[in-house]
Biotite code that builds the C-alpha atoms (Angstrom):
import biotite.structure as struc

atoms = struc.array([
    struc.Atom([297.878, 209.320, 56.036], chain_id="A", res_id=1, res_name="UNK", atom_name="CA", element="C"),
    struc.Atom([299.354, 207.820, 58.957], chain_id="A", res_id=2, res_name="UNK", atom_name="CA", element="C"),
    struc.Atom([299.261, 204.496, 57.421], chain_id="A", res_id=3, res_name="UNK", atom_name="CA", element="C"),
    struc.Atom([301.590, 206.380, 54.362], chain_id="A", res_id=4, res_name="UNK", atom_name="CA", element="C"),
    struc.Atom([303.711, 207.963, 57.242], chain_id="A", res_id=5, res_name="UNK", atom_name="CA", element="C"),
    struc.Atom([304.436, 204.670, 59.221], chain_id="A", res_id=6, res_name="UNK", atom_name="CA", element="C"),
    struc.Atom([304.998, 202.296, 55.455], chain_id="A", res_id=7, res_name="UNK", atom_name="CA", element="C"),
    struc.Atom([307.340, 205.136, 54.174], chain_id="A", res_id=8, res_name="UNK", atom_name="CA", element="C"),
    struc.Atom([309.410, 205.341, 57.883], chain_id="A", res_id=9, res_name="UNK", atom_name="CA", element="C"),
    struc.Atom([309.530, 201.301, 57.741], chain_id="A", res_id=10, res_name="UNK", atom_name="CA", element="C"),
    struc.Atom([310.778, 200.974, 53.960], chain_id="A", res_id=11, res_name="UNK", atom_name="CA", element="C"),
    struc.Atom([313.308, 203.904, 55.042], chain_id="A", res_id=12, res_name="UNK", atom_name="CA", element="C"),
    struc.Atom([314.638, 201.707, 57.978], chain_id="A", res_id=13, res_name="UNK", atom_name="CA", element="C"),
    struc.Atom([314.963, 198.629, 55.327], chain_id="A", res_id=14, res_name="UNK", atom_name="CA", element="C"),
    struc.Atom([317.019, 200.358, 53.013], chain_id="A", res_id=15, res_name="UNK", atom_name="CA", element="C"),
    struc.Atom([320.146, 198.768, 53.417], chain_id="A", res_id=16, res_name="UNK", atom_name="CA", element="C"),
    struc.Atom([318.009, 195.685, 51.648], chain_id="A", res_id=17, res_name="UNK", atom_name="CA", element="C"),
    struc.Atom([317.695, 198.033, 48.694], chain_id="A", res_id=18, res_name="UNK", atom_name="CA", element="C"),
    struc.Atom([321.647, 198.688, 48.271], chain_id="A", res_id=19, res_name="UNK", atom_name="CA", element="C"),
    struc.Atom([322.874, 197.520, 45.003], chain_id="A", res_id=20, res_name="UNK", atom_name="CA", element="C"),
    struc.Atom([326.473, 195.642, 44.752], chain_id="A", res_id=21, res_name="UNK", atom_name="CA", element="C"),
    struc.Atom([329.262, 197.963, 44.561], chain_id="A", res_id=22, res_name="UNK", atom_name="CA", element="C"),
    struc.Atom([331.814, 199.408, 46.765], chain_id="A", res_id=23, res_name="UNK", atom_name="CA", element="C"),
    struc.Atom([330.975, 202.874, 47.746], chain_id="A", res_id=24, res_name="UNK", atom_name="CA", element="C"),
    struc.Atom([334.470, 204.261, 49.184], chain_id="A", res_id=25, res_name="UNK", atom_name="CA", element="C"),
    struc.Atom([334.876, 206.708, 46.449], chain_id="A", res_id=26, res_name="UNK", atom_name="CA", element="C"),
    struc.Atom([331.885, 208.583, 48.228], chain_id="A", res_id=27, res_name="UNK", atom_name="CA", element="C"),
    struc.Atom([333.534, 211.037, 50.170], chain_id="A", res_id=28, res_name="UNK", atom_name="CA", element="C"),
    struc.Atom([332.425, 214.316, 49.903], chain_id="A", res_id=29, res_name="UNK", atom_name="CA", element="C"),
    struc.Atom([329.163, 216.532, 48.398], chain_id="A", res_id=30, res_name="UNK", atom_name="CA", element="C"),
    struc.Atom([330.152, 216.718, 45.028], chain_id="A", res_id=31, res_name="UNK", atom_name="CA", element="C"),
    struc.Atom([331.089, 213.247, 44.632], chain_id="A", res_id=32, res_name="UNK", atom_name="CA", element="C"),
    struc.Atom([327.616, 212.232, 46.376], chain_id="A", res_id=33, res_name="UNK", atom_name="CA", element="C"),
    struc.Atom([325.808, 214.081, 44.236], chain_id="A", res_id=34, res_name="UNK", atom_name="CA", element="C"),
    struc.Atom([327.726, 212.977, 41.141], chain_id="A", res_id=35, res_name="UNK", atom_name="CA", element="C"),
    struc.Atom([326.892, 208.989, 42.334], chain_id="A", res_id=36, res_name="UNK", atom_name="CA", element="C"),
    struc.Atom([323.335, 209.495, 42.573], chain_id="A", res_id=37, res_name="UNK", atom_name="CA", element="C"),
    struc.Atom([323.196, 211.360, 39.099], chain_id="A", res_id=38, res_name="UNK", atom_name="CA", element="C"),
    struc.Atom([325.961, 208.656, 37.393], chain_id="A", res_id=39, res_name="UNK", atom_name="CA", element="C"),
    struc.Atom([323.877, 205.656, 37.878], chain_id="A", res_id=40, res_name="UNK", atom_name="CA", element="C"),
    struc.Atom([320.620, 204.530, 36.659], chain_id="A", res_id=41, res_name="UNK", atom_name="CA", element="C"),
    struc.Atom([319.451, 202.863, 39.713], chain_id="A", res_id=42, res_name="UNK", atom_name="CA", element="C"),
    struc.Atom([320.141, 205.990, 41.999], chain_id="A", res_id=43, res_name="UNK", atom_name="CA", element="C"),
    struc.Atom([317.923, 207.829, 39.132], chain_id="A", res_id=44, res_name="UNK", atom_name="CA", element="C"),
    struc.Atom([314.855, 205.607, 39.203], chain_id="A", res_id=45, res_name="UNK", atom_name="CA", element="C"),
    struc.Atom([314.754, 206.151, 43.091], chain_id="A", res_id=46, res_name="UNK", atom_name="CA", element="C"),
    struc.Atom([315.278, 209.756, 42.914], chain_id="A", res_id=47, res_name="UNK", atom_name="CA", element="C"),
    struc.Atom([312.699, 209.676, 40.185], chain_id="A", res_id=48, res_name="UNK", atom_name="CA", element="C"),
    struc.Atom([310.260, 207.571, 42.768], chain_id="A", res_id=49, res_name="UNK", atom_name="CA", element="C"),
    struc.Atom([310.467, 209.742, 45.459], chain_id="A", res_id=50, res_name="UNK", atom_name="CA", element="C"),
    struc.Atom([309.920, 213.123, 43.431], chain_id="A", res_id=51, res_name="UNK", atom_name="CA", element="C"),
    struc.Atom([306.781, 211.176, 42.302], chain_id="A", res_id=52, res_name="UNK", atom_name="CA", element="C"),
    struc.Atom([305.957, 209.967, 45.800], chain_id="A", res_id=53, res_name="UNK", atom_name="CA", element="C"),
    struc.Atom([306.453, 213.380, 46.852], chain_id="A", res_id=54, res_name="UNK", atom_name="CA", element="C"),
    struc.Atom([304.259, 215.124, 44.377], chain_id="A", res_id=55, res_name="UNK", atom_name="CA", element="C"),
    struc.Atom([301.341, 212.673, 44.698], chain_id="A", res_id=56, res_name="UNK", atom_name="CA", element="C"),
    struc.Atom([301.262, 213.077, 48.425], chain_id="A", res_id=57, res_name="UNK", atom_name="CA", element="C"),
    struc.Atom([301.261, 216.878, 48.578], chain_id="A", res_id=58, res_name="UNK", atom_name="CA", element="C"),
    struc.Atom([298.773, 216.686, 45.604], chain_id="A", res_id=59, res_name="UNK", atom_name="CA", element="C"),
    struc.Atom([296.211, 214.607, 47.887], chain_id="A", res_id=60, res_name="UNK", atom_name="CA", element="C"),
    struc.Atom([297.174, 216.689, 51.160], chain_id="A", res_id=61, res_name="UNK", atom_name="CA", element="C"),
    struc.Atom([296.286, 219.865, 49.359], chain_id="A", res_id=62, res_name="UNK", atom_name="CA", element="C"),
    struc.Atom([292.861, 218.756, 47.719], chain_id="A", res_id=63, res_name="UNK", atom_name="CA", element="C"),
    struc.Atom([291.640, 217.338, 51.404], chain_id="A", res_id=64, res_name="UNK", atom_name="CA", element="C"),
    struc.Atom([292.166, 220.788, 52.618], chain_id="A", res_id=65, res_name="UNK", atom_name="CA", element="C"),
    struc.Atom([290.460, 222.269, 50.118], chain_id="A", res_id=66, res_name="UNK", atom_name="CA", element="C"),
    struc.Atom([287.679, 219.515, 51.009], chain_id="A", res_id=67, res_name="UNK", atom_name="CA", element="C"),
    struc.Atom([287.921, 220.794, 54.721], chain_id="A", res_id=68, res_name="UNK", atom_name="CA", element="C"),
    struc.Atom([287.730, 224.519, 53.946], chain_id="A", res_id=69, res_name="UNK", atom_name="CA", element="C"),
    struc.Atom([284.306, 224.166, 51.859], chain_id="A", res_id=70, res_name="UNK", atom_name="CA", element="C"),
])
């Protein structure tokens, strides 16, 4: 788990890598963030990755408790 914990922090601190080309100036407020991640298909796939991510990981943190409690 804390191999998962330090990977995840160290791809977070590598992001700007992951930008895609595009200026970004018409960014300026909630709405309008919300509306650029929903607009494009790249922001989609990553949302999409980290709902996965996110589900998988609480998935195997809840069956090793489960483990623990027997």
């Amino acid at each position: 788990m804390k191999q998962l914990i330090t990977t995840a922090a160290l791809t977070a601190l590598a992001s700007p890598a992951l930008a895609h080309p595009g200026d970004h100036h018409e960014v300026s407020g909630w709405f309008e963030f919300v509306q650029h991640l929903l607009g494009s298909p790249f922001h989609l796939a990553l949302v999409a990755g980290a709902i996965v991510l996110g589900f998988g990981i609480f998935k195997v943190h809840s069956s090793k408790r489960r483990a623990d409690k027997r």
